[in-house]
DRENKOL-806935 format. One line per 4 residues: number of its first residue (from 1); their letters; for each residue x, y, z of C-alpha. Coordinates in pm, 1 decimal. Example, Ala and Ser with C-alpha at 12.3 -4.5 7.8 and 13.67 -1.06 7.14 Angstrom:
! residues 2
1) AS) 1230.0:-450.0:780.0 ~ 1367.0:-106.0:714.0
! end
This chain:
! residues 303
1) XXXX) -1342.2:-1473.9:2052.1 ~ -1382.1:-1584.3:1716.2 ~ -1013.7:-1598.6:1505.3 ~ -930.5:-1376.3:1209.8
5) XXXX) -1052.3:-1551.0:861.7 ~ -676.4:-1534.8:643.3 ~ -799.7:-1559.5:273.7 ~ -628.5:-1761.6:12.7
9) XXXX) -335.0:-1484.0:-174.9 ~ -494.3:-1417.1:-522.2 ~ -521.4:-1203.3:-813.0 ~ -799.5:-1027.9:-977.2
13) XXXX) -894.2:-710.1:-1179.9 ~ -951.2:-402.8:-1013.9 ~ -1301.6:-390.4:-1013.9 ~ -1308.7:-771.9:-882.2
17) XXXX) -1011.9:-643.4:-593.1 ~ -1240.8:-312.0:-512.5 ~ -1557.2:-594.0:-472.6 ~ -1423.7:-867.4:-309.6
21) XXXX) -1316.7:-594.3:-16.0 ~ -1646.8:-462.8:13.5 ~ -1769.3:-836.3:80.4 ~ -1501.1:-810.0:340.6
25) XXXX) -1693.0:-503.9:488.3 ~ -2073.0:-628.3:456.5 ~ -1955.7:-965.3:664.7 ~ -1785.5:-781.9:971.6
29) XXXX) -2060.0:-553.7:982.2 ~ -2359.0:-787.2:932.2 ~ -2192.1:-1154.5:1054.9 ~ -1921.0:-1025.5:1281.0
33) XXXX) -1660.4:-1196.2:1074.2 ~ -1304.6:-1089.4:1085.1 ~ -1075.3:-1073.2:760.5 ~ -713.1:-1027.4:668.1
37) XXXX) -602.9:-1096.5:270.1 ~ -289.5:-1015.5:98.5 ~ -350.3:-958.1:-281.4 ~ -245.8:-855.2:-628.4
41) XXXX) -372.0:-718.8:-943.5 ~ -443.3:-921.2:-1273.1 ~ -313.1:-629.1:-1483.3 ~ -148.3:-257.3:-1369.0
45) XXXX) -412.3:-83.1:-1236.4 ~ -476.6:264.7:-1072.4 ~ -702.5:285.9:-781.0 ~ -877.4:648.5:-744.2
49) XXXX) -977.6:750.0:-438.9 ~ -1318.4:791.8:-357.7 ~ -1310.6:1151.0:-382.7 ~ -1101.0:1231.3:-723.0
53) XXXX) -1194.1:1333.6:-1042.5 ~ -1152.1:1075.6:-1266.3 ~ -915.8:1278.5:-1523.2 ~ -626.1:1228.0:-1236.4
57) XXXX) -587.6:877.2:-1343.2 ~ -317.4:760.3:-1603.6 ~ -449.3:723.9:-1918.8 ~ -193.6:413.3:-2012.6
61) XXXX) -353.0:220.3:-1713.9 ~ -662.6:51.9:-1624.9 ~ -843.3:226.5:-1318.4 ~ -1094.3:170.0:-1085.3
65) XXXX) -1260.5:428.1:-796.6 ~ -1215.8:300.3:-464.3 ~ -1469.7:366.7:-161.3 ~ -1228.9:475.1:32.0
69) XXXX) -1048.6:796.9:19.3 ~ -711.1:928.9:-50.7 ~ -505.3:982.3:-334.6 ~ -472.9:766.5:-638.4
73) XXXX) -215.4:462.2:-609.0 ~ -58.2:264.5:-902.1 ~ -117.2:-98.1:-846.2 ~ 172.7:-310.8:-1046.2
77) XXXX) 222.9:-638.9:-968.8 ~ 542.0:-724.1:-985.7 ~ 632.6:-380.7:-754.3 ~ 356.5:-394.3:-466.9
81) XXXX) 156.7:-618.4:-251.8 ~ -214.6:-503.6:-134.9 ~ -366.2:-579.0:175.9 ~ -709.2:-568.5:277.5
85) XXXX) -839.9:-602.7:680.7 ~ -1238.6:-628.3:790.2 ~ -1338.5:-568.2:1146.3 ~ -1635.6:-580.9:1300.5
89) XXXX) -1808.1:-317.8:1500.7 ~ -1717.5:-275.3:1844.1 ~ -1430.9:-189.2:2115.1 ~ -1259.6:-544.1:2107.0
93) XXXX) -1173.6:-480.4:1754.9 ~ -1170.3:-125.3:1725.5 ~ -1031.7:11.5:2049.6 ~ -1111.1:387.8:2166.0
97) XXXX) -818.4:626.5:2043.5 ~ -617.3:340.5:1829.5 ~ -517.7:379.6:1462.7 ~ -536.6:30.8:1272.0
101) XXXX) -361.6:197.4:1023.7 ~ -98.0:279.0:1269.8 ~ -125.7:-39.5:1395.3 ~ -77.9:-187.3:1041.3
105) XXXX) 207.2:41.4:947.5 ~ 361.2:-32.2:1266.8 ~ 337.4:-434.6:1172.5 ~ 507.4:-359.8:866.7
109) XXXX) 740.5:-156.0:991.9 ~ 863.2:-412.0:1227.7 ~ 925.4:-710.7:1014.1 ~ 1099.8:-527.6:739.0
113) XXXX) 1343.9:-465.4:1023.1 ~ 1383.6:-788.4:1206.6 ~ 1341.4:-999.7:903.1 ~ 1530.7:-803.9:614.1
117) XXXX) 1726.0:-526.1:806.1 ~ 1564.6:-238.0:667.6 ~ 1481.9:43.6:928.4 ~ 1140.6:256.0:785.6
121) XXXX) 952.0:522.1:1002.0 ~ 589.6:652.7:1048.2 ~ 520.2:1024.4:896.1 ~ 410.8:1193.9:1269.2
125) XXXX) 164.5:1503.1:1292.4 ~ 392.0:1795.2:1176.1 ~ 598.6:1538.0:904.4 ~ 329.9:1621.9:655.8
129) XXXX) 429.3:1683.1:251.7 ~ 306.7:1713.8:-53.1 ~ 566.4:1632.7:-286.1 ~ 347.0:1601.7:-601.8
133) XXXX) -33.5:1595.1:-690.4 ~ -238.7:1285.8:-796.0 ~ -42.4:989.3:-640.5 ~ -82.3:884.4:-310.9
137) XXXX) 298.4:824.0:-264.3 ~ 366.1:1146.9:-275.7 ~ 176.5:1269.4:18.9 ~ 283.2:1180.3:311.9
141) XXXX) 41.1:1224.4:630.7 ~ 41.7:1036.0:968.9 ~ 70.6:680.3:1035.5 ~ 247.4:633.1:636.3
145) XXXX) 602.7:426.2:655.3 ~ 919.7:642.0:493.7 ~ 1255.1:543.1:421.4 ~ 1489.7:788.5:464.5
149) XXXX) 1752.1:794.0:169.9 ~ 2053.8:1032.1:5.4 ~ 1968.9:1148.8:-334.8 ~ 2261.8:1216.6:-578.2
153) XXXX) 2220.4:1304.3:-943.5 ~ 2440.9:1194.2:-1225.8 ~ 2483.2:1464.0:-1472.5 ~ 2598.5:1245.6:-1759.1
157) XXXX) 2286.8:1057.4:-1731.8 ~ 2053.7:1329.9:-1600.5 ~ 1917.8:1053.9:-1374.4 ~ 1844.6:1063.9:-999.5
161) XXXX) 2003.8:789.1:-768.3 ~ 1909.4:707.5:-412.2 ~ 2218.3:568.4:-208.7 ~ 2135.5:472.6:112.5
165) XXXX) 2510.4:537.7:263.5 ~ 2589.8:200.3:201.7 ~ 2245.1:15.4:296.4 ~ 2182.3:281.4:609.2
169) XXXX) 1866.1:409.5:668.3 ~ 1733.6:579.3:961.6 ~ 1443.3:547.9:1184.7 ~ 1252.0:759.2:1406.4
173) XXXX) 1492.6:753.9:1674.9 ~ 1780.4:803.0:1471.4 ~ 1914.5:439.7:1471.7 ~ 2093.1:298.7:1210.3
177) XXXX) 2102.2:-18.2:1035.9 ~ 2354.4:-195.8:760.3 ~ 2126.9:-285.3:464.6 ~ 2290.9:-403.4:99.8
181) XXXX) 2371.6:-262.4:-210.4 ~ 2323.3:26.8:-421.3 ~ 2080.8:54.3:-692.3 ~ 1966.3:330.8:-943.4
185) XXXX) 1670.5:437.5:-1154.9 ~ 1538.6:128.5:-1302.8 ~ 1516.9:232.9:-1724.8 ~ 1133.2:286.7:-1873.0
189) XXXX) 902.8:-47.0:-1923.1 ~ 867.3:-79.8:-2309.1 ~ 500.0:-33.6:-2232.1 ~ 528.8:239.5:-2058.1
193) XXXX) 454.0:604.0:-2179.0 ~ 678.3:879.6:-2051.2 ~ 632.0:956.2:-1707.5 ~ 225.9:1095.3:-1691.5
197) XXXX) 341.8:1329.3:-1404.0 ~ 666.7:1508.9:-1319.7 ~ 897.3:1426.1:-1001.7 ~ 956.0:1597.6:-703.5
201) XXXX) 1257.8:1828.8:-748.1 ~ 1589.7:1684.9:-556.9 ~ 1868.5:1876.2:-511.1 ~ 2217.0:1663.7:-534.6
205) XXXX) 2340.4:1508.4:-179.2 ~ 1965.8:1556.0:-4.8 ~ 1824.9:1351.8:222.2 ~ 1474.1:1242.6:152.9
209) XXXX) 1201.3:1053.3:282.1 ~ 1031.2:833.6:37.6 ~ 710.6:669.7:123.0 ~ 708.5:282.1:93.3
213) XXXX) 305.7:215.9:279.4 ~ -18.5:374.8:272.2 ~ -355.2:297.8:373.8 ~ -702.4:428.5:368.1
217) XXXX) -1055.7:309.2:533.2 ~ -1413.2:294.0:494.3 ~ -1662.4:211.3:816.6 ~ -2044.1:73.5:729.0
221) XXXX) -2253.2:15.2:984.7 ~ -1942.0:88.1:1293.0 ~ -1755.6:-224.9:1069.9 ~ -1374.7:-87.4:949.3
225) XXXX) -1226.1:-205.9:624.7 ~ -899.7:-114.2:575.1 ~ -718.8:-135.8:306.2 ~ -330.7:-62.2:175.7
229) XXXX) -26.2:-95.5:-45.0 ~ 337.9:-144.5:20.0 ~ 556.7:-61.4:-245.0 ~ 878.8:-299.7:-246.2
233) XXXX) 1035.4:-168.7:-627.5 ~ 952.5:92.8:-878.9 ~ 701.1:88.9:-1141.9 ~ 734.9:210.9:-1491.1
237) XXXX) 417.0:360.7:-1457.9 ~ 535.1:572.4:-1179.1 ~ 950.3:615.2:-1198.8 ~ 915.1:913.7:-975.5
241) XXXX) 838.0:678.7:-671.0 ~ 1119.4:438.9:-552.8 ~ 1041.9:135.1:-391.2 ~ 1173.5:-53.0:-59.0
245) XXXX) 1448.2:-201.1:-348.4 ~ 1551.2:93.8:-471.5 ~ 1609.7:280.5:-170.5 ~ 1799.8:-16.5:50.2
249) XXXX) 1912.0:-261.9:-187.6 ~ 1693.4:-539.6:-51.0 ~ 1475.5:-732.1:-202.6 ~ 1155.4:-872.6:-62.9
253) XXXX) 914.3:-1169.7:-144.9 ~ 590.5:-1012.8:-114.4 ~ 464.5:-1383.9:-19.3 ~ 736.1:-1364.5:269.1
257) XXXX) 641.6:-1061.0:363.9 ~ 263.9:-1146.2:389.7 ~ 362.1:-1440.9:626.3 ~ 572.4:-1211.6:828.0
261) XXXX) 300.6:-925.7:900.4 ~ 72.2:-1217.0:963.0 ~ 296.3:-1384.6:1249.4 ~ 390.0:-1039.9:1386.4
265) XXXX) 8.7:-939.6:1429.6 ~ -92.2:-1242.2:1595.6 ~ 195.2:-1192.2:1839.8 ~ 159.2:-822.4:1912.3
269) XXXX) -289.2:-849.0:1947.0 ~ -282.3:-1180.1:2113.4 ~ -547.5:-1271.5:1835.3 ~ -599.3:-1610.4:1638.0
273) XXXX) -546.6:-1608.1:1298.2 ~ -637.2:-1871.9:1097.0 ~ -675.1:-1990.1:707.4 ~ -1009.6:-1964.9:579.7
277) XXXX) -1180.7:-1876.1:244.7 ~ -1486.9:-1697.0:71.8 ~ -1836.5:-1774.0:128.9 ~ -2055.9:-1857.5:-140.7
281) XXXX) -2263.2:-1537.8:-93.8 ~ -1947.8:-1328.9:-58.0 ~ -1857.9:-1448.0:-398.1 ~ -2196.8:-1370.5:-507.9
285) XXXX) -2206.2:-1047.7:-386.8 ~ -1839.2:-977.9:-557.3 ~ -1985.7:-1116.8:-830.0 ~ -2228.6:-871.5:-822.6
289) XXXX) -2068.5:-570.3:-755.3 ~ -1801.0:-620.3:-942.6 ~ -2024.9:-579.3:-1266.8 ~ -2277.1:-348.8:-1127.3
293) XXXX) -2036.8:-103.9:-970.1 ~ -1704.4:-126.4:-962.8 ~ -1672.1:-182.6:-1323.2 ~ -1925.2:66.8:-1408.2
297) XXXX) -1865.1:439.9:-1591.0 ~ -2134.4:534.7:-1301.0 ~ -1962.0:427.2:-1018.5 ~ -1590.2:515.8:-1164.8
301) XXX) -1661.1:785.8:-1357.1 ~ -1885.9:984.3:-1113.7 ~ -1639.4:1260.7:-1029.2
! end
């Protein structure tokens, strides 16, 4: 069985990001080539879902339509981490009746324990919410990660402040783990507008579950691409959504964190995976695509 190609961490635009991971999808499904990449964007960026009108995106940012579904997700760089993973067609990879974004989430899930103490859960049929429109981080459907956290509001400075009773956070099973720290509602980016949508209402002393991971997918010819974000801080382009700082007190190298998930997956699937990097005709297709479609007003601008 041939290892999982791990491609070089890099940055890009979103219409080079939105490419390069369609690439991904035309070599599982036409060379039977296995991918895994951890990325960022050049710039903050929101990514539409396939299926949104493009008025839902936030005028301050640049945007791009993915070809996957879902809700729109604010890409900042210094507050997230993408991932992209390509499989080819075919039981080995895609088992009968398993979720690889399950399987993802559940990756995640696991290392943010072990390696930084910070307990998350997955949203389970019945868990659903919709906490807001637009942004993706405010629904929460199956197989998403939550952190559970207390919400108390300050009414000097009419701010809302997640405290994590000291660090704790609970898990599925209702486990409970010592994290660090307390922190508060970071203050607005100076190139930030005011907050383009409102936040969910809180009451004071609530317990709430905050989504951290998300994920949507795309199959071509039985090939899966799968791609995600995990959201380790807050953006000023989205204060209403705290990140995995925010909520615990812990903060996370995204680059650690990408070497963790990897390690973890090989360990839980058994599979190889192993350092590799583009093709010359999967840069030329990016290439491509990137100018043709993905930064196009008839590709992004179509709904």
């Amino acid at each position: 069985m041939p290892p999982i190609r791990l491609l070089p961490f890099a940055a890009a635009s979103g219409a080079g990001n939105m490419a390069r991971d369609e690439a991904l999808l035309l070599s599982a499904a036409d060379r039977g080539v296995a991918s895994l990449r951890f990325y960022t964007w050049t710039e903050p960026t929101v990514s539409l879902g396939y299926f949104q009108p493009a008025a839902e995106r936030l005028p301050e940012l640049a945007y791009v339509r993915r070809a996957t579904g879902g809700a729109a997700i604010v890409h900042d760089p210094p507050t997230e981490i993408t991932y992209s993973l390509a499989l080819p067609p075919g039981p080995h990879w895609q088992p009968p009746g398993e979720s690889w974004i399950c399987r993802m989430h559940y990756f995640v899930r696991d290392v943010l324990r072990a390696k930084w103490g910070v307990t998350a859960k997955a949203v389970v049929c019945g868990e659903e919410q919709k906490l807001g429109p637009v942004l993706c981080f405010l629904h929460h459907t199956p197989g998403d990660l939550v952190v559970e956290a207390r919400v108390r509001f300050s009414e000097q400075s009419k701010r809302f402040f997640y405290s994590p009773r000291r660090g704790e956070v609970a898990d599925s099973s209702g486990a409970r783990t010592a994290g660090e720290g307390h922190c508060g509602v970071s203050p607005p980016h100076p190139r930030s507008a005011a907050p383009s949508l409102p936040s969910p209402q809180r009451g004071e002393g609530e317990n709430t579950l905050h989504k951290i991971a998300g994920s949507a997918q795309r199959k071509w010819k039985g090939a899966l691409l799968q791609h995600g974000s995990i959201l380790l801080a807050r953006s000023p382009f989205a204060p209403q959504l705290p990140g995995v700082t925010d909520l615990t007190g812990v903060s996370i190298d995204r680059h650690h964190l990408a070497a963790a998930v990897v390690e973890h997956f090989t360990t839980q699937t058994g599979w190889a995976i192993e350092p590799g990097d583009w093709t010359a005709d999967e840069l030329a297709h990016a290439d491509r695509t990137t100018a043709d479609k993905y930064a196009a007003a008839d590709w992004n601008e179509k709904r």
